[in-house]
C-alpha positions as CSV (number, residue, x, y, z in Angstrom):
1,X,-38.5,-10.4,-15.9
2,X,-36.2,-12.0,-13.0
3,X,-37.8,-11.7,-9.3
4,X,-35.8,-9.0,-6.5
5,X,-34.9,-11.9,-4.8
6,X,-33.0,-13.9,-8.0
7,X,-31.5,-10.5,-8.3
8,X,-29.8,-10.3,-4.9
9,X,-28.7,-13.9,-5.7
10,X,-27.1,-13.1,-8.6
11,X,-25.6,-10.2,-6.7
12,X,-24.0,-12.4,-4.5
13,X,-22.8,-14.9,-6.8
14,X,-21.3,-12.1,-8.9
15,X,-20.1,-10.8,-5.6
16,X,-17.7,-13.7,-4.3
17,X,-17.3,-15.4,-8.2
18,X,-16.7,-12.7,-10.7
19,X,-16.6,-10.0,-8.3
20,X,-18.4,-7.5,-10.6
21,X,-21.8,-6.9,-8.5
22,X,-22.2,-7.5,-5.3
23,X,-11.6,12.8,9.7
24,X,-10.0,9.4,7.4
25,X,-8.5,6.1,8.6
26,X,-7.0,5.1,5.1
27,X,-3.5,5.0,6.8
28,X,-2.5,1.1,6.2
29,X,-1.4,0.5,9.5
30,X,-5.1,1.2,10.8
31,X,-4.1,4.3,13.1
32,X,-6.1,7.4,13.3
33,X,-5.0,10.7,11.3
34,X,-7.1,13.7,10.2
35,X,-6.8,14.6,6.3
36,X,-9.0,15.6,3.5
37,X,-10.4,13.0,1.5
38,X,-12.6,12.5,-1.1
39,X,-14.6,10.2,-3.2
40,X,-15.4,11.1,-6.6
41,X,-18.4,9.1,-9.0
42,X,-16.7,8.9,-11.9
43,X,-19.5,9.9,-14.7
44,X,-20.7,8.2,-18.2
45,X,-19.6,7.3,-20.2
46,X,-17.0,5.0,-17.7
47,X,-20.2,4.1,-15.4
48,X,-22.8,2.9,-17.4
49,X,-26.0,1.2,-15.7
50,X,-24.0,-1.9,-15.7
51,X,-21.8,-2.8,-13.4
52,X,-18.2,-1.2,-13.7
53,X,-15.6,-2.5,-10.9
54,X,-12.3,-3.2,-10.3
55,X,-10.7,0.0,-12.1
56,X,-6.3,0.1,-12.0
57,X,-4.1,2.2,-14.0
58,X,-1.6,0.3,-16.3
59,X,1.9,2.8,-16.4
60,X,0.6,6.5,-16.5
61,X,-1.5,6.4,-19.5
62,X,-4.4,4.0,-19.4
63,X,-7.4,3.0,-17.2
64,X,-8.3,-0.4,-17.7
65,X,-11.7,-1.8,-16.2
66,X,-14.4,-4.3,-16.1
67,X,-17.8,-3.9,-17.6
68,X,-20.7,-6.2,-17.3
69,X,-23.7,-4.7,-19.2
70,X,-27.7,-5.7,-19.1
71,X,-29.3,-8.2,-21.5
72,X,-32.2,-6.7,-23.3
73,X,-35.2,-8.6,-22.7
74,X,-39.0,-8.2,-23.7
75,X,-40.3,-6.1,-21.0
76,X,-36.8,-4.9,-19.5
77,X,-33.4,-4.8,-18.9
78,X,-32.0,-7.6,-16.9
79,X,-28.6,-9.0,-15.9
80,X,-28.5,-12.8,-16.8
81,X,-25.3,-15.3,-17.0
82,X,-26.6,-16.1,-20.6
83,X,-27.2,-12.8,-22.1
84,X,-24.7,-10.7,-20.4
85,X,-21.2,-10.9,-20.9
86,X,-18.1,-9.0,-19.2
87,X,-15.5,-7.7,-20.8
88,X,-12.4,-5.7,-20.0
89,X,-12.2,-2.4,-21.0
90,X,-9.5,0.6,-21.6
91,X,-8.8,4.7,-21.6
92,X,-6.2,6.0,-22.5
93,X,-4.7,8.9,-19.7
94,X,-3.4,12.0,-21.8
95,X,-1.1,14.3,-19.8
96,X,-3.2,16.9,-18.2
97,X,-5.1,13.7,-16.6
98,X,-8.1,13.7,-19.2
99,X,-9.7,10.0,-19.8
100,X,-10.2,9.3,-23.1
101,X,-13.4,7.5,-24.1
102,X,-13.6,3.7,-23.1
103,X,-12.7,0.7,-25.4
104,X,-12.4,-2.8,-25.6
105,X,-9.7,-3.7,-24.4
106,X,-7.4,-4.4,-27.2
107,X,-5.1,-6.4,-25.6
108,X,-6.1,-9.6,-26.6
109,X,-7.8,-10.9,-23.1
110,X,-11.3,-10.6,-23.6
111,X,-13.4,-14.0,-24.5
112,X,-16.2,-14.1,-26.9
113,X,-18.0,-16.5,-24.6
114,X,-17.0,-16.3,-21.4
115,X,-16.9,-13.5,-18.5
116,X,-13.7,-11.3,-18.4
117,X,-12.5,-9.6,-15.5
118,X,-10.1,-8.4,-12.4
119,X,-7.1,-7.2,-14.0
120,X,-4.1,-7.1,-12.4
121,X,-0.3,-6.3,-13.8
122,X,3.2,-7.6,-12.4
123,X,5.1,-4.5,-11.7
124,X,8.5,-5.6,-12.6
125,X,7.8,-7.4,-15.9
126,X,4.2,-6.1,-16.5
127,X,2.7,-9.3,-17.3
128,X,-1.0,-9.3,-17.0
129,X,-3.4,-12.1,-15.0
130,X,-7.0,-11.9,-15.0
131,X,-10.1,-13.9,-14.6
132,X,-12.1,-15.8,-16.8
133,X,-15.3,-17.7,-15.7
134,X,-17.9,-20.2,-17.5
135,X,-21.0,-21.8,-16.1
136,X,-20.5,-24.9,-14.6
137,X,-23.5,-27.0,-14.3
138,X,-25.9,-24.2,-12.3
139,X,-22.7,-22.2,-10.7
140,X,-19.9,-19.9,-11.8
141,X,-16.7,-21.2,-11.8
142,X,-13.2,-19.2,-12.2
143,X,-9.9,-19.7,-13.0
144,X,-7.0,-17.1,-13.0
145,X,-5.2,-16.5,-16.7
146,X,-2.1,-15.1,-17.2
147,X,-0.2,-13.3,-20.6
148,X,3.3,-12.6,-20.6
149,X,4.6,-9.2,-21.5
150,X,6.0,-9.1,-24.9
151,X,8.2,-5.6,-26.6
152,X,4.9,-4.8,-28.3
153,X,1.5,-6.1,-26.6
154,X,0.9,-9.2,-24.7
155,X,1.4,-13.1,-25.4
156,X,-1.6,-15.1,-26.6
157,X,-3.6,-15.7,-22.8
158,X,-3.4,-18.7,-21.5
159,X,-4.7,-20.6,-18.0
160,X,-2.2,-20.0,-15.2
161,X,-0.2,-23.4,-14.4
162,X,0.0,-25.1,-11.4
163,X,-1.9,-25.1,-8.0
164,X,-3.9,-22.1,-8.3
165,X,-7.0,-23.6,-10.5
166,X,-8.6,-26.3,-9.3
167,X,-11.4,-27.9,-11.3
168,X,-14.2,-28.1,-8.7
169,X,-13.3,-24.8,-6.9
170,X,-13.1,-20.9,-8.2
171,X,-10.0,-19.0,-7.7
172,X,-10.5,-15.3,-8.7
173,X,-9.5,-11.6,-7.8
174,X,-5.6,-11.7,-8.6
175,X,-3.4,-8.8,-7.0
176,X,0.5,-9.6,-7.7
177,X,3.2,-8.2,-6.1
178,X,7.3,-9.2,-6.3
179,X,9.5,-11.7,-4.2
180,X,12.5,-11.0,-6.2
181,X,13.1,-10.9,-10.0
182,X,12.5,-14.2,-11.0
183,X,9.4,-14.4,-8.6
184,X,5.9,-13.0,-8.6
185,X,4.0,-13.5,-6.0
186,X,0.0,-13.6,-6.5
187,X,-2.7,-13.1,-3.7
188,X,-6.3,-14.2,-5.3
189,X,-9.9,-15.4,-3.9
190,X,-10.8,-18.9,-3.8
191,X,-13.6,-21.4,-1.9
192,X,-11.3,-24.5,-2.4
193,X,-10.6,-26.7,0.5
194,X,-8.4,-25.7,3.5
195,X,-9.9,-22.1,3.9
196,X,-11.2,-20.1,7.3
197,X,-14.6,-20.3,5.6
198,X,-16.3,-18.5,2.5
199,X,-13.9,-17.1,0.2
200,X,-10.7,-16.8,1.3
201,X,-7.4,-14.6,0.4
202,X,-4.5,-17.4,-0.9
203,X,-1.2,-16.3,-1.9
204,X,0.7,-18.6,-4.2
205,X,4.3,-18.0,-5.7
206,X,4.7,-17.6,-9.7
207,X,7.4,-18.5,-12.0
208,X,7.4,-18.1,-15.2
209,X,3.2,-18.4,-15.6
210,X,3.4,-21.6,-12.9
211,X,2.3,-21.3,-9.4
212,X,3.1,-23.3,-6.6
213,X,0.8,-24.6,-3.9
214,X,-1.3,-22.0,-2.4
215,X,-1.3,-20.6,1.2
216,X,-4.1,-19.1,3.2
217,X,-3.3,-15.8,4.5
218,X,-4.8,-17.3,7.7
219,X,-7.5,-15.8,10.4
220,X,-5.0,-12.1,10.8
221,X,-6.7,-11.7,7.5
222,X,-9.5,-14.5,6.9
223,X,-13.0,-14.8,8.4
224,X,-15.5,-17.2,8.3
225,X,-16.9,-14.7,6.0
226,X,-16.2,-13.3,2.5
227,X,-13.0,-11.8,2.3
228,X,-12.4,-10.6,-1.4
229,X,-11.0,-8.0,-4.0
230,X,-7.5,-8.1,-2.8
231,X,-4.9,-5.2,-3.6
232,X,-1.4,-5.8,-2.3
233,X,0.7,-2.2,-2.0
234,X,4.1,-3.6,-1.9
235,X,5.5,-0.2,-2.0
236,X,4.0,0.1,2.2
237,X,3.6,-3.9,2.4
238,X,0.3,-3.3,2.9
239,X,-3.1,-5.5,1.6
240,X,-6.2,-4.3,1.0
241,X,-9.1,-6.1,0.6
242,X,-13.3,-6.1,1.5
243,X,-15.2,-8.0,3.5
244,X,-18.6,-9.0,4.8
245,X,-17.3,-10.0,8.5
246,X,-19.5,-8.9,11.2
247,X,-18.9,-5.7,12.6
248,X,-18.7,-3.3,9.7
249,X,-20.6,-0.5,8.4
250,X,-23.0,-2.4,5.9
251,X,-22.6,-5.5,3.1
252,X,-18.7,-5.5,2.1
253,X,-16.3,-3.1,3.7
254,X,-12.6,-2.0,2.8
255,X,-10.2,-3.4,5.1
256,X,-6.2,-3.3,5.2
257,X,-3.5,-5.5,6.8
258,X,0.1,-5.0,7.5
259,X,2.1,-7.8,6.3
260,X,3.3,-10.0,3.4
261,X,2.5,-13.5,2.5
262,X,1.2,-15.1,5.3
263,X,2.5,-13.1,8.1
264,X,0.3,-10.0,8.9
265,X,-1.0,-7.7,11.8
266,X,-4.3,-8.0,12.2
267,X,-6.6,-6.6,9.6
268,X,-8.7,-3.4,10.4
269,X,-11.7,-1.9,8.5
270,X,-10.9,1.6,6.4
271,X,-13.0,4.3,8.7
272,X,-16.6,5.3,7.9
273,X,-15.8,8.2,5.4
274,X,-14.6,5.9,2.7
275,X,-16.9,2.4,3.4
276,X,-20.6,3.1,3.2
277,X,-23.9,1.1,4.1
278,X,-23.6,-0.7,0.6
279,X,-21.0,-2.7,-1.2
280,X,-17.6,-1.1,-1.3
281,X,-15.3,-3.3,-3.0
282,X,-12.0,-3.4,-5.4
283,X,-10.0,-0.8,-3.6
284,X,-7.1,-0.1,-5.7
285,X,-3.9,2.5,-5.1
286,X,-2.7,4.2,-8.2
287,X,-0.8,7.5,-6.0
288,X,1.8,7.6,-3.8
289,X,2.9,10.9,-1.7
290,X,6.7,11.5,-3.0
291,X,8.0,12.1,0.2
292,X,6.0,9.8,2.8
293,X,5.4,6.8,0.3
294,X,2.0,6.7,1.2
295,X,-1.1,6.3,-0.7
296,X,-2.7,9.4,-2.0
297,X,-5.4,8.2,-4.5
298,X,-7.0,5.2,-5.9
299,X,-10.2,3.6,-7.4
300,X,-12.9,1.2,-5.6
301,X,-16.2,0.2,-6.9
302,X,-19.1,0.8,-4.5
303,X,-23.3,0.0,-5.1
304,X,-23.8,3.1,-3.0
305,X,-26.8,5.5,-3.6
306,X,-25.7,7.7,-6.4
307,X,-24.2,5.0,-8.7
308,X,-26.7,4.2,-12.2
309,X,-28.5,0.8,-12.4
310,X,-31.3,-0.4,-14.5
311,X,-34.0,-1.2,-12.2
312,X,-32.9,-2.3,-8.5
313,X,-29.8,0.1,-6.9
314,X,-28.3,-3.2,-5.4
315,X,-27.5,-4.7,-8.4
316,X,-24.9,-2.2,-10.0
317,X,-21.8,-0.9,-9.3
318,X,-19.9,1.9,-10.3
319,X,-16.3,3.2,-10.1
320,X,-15.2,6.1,-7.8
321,X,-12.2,7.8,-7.5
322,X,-10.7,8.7,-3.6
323,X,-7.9,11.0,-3.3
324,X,-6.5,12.7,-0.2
325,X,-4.1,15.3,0.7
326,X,-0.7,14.2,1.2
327,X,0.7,16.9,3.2
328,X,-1.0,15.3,6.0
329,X,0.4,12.5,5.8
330,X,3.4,11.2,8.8
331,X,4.4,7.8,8.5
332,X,7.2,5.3,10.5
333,X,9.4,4.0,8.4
334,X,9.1,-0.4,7.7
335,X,11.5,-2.3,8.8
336,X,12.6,-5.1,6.3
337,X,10.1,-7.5,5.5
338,X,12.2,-10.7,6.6
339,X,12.9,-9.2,9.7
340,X,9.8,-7.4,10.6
341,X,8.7,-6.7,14.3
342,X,5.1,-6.3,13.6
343,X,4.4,-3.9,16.6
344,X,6.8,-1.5,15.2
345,X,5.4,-0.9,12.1
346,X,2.1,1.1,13.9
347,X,2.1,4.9,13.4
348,X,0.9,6.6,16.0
349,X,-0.5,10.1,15.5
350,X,-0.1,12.5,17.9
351,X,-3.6,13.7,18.6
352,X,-2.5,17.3,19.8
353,X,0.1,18.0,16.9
354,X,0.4,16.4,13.3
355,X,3.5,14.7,14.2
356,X,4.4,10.7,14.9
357,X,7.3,9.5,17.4
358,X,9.7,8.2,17.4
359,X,10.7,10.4,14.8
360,X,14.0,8.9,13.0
361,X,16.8,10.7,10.9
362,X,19.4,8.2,9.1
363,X,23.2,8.6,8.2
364,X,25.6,7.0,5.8
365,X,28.0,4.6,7.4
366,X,30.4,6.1,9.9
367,X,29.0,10.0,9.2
368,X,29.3,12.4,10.7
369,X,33.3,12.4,10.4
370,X,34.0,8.8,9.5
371,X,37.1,7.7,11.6
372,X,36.8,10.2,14.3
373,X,37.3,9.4,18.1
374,X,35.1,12.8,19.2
375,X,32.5,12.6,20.6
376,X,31.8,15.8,19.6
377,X,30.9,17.2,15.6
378,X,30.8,21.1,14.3
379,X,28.9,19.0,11.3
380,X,25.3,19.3,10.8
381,X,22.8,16.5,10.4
382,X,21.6,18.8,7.0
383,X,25.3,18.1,5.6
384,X,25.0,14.6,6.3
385,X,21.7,14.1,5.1
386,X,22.1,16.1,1.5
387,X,25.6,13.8,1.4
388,X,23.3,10.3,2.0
389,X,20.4,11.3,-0.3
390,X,22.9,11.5,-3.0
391,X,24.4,8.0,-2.3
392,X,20.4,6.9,-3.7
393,X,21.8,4.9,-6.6
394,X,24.9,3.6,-4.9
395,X,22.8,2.0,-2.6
396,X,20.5,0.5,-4.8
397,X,23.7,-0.5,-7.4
398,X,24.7,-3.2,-4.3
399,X,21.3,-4.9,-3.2
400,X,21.2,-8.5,-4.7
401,X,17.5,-8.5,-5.8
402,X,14.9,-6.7,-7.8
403,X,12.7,-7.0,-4.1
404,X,15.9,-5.7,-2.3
405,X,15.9,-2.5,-4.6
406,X,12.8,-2.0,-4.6
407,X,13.0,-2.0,-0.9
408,X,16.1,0.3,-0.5
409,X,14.9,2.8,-3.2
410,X,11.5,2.8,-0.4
411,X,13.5,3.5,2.6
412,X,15.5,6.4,0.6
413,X,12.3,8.2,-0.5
414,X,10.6,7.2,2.9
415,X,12.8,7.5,5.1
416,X,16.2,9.2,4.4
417,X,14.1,12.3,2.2
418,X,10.8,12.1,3.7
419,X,11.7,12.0,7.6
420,X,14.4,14.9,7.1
421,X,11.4,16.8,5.6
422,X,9.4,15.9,8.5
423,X,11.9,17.2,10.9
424,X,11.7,20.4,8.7
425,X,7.5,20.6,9.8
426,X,8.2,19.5,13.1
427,X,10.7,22.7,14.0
428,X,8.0,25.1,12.0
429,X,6.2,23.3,14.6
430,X,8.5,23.9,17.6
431,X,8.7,27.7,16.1
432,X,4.9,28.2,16.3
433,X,4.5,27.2,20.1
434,X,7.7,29.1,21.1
435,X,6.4,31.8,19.3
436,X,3.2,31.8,21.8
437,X,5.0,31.2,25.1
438,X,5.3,27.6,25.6
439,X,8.3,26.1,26.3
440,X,9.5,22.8,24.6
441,X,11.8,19.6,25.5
442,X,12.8,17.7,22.6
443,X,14.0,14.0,23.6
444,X,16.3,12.6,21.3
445,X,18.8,9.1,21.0
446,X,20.9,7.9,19.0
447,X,22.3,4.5,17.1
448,X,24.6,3.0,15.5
449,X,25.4,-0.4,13.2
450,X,27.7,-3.2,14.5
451,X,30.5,-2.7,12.5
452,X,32.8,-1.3,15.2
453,X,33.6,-1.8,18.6
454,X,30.7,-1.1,21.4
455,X,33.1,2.4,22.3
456,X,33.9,3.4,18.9
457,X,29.6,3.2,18.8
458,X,28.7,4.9,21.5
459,X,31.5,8.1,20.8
460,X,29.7,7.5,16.5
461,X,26.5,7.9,18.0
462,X,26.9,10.9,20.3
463,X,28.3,12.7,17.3
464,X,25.0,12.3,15.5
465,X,23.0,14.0,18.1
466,X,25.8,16.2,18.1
467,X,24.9,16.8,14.2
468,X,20.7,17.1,14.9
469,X,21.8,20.0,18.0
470,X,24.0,21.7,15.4
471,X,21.0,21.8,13.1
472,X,18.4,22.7,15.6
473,X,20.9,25.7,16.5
474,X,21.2,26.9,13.0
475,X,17.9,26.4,12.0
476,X,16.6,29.9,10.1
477,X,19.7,31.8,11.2
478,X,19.8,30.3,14.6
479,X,16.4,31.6,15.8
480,X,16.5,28.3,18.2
481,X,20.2,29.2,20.0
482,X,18.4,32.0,22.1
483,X,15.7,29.5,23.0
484,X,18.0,26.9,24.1
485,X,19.8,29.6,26.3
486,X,17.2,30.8,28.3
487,X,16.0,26.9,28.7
488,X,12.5,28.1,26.7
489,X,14.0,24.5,24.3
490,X,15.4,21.8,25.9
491,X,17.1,18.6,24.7
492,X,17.0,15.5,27.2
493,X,20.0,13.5,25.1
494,X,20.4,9.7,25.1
495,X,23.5,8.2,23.1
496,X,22.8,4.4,22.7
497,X,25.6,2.8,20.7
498,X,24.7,-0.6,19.2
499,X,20.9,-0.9,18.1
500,X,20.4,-4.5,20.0
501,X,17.6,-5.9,16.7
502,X,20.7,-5.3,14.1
503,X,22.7,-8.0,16.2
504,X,20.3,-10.7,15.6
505,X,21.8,-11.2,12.2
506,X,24.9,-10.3,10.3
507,X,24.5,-9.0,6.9
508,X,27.0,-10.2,4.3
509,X,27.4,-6.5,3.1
510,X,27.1,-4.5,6.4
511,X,27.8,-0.9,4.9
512,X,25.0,-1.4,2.1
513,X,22.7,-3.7,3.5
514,X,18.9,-2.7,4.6
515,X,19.4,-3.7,8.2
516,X,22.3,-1.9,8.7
517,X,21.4,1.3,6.8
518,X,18.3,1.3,9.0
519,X,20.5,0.5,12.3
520,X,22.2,4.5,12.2
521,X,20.1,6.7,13.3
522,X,19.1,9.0,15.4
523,X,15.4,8.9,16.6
524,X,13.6,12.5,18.2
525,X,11.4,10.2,20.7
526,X,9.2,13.2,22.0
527,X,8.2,16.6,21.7
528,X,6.4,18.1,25.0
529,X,5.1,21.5,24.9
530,X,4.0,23.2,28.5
């Protein structure tokens, strides 16, 4: 029977190598908010006394997994390189959310003689990369696989080309996200040369099953520790990922990082109710909230306290299942990625109300009353915004790229739906504290694109606030017009014009474009209650 000590070395190993065994702040821009949340142990038979990580859904209807199960020996049960295998493994998802029993994967990607693991899936063409790893000499080594999607099933596997894999070195852990629709782009772990120390996050660009040259995300993201388990959410450009850094709560943490390829904020660990004093690794999203975009439930694979194991706790680790409530969830919208100002993209939470500011409400180009010189509307921002949310697919009909879409079709949901529905809570809001006496001064300003003259702007932008007073006054029947009579609600107005960051570059299509559809607006930069 192997010592306790070989055991936490073979924890390790597994750890960094294979990755199999080694009041909430999930908000991926690391600011404070209260929600519910949860983590679930899912039961047997999905957790077994092996080690189960590294759980994602593929589409809606399966659960796919690793597995790495115990050797039998004469006195006990032991995990060994030579007797124990892992394998990737699959449930199907039936509609009322029942898990079918776990499978073998049939998909073609498990070996019969080496380890299997770390599934990931391309979300535009749904090819799948995994790892596989062999013993090399005393060590494990890795390499990153990949099998292109066919009508029915998957290619025959085969080891991803290029400058990921490198003969000496492991390179594990894949997450993949998309550049544009001839582009994947793949963030994995690796100890090759060139790295912060440890293992390292690398991103490399894919075509068609070849990468280019990795890059290190660099020290926003890297440590002279481990840094492993990635999980990109393009959908909020945000990655996830754990590490054993100094500082956190106990072995590997969850952290998150605002950025894309090399380019990030500075990572910050996920608060204390979702890390524990053990291993918490593999933290996947599989939820998104409708209206904010942001993450609602996921998987990660922790060695904490309750998960099964065959003789030491340390050495196994289950899957759990974290969910939150989404209702509580307030969000800025992102800029574009090419064009990001990092500092912008920070929520902050009011801690006194559930409600971040600047708050911002978009239009479609020249609304409210295209080629009007008012600077006064009778139109209401409601008009405006049921008008824009029904341009959706327009929109998305004149972006150039798969990225661009899926970009624009983010800042509809997030942004054009989602903050009008947040204005909605905010004047149930304003309601509530009128309703007990205070009195209220909304400060609000407003934008516009470059596309006309710096007067014809200012005159366009004035009409929008125009449009957000006409729907503050006939909100619920025009309960608000008495307040703002008697001064109980007060608007401090600020008509801007020209918003200065959508100068810095001219967009070939300025009416359609990202930059400009994010450039008018009107932003609700404070609500003070007395």
């Amino acid at each position: 029977m192997e010592s306790r000590q070989h055991i936490r070395n073979l924890i390790v190993r597994l750890t960094v190598a294979v990755g199999l065994v080694s009041a909430f702040h999930l908000s991926p821009f690391g600011s404070e908010a209260h929600a519910q949340y949860r983590v679930t142990h899912l039961e047997k038979p999905y957790n077994t006394p092996g080690s189960e990580t590294g759980a994602i859904r593929v589409g809606d209807t399966i659960l796919a997994y690793s597995t790495m199960q115990p050797s039998s020996g004469r006195r006990n049960k032991h995990f060994g390189f030579g007797g124990s295998q892992t394998m990737l493994y699959q449930a199907r998802i039936a509609r009322n959310g029942k898990v079918a029993r776990p499978r073998p994967s049939r998909w073609g990607l498990n070996s019969r003689r080496d380890h299997t693991s770390n599934l990931a899936i391309d979300p535009l063409t749904h090819d799948l990369y995994f790892t596989r790893c062999a013993m090399d000499r005393s060590d494990l080594r890795c390499d990153i696989w990949w099998a292109r999607k066919q009508r029915r099933g998957w290619d025959e596997p085969r080891r991803l080309g290029g400058g990921v894999n490198l003969r000496e070195h492991t390179a594990t852990q894949p997450a993949v996200g998309r550049v544009d629709d001839t582009t994947a782009i793949l963030y994995f772990v690796s100890d090759r040369p060139g790295g912060m120390g440890g293992m390292d996050i690398w991103y490399a660009l894919v075509r068609n099953g070849t990468a280019e040259e990795p890059v290190n995300l660099g020290p926003q993201v890297n440590t002279a520790a481990d840094e492993i388990t990635p999980f990109y959410d393009q959908r909020n450009g945000v990655l996830y990922f754990s590490s054993d850094r100094a500082g956190g709560k106990g072995g590997h943490d969850v952290y998150c990082a605002v950025g894309r390829r090399n380019t990030w904020r500075a990572a910050e660990p996920v608060c204390g109710c979702l890390n524990s004093e053990q291993n918490d690794i593999y933290f996947a999203v599989t939820d998104h909230d409708s209206t904010s975009g942001m993450p609602t439930a996921g998987y990660l694979s922790s060695n904490r306290p309750d998960s099964y194991y065959v003789t030491d706790s340390l050495c196994c680790y289950d899957i759990y299942r974290w969910e939150i409530d989404s209702t509580q969830l307030y969000v800025a919208p992102p800029e574009p990625a090419d064009t990001v100002d990092t500092a912008s993209l920070t929520p902050q939470v009011a801690e006194r109300s559930p409600f971040m500011f600047p708050l911002m409400l978009y239009f479609h180009n020249d609304e409210p009353d295209p080629r009007s010189r008012d600077s006064v509307t009778e139109t209401s921002y409601t008009d405006c915004q049921r008008r824009y949310a029904a341009l959706r697919n327009d929109y998305l009909s004149h972006q150039a790229t798969a990225e661009d879409s899926a970009r624009m079709a983010t800042f509809f949901d997030t942004c054009v739906v989602g903050n009008y529905h947040r204005v909605e809570a905010l004047f149930d809001y304003i309601e509530e504290q009128l309703d007990e006496g205070h009195t209220v001064q909304i400060t609000v300003k407003g934008f516009a694109s470059p596309v006309f003259t710096d007067d014809y702007n200012r005159m366009l932008s004035a009409r929008r606030i125009g449009s957000v007073i006409n729907m503050i006054r006939a909100w619920r029947g025009g309960m608000f017009a008495d307040a703002m009579e008697d001064k109980r609600l007060t608007l401090v107005l600020k008509p801007m014009g020209i918003d200065s960051k959508s100068t810095q570059t001219a967009p070939n299509d300025p009416v359609y474009s990202l930059q400009s559809a994010m450039a008018r607006r009107i932003e609700i930069l404070d609500c003070e209650v007395q």
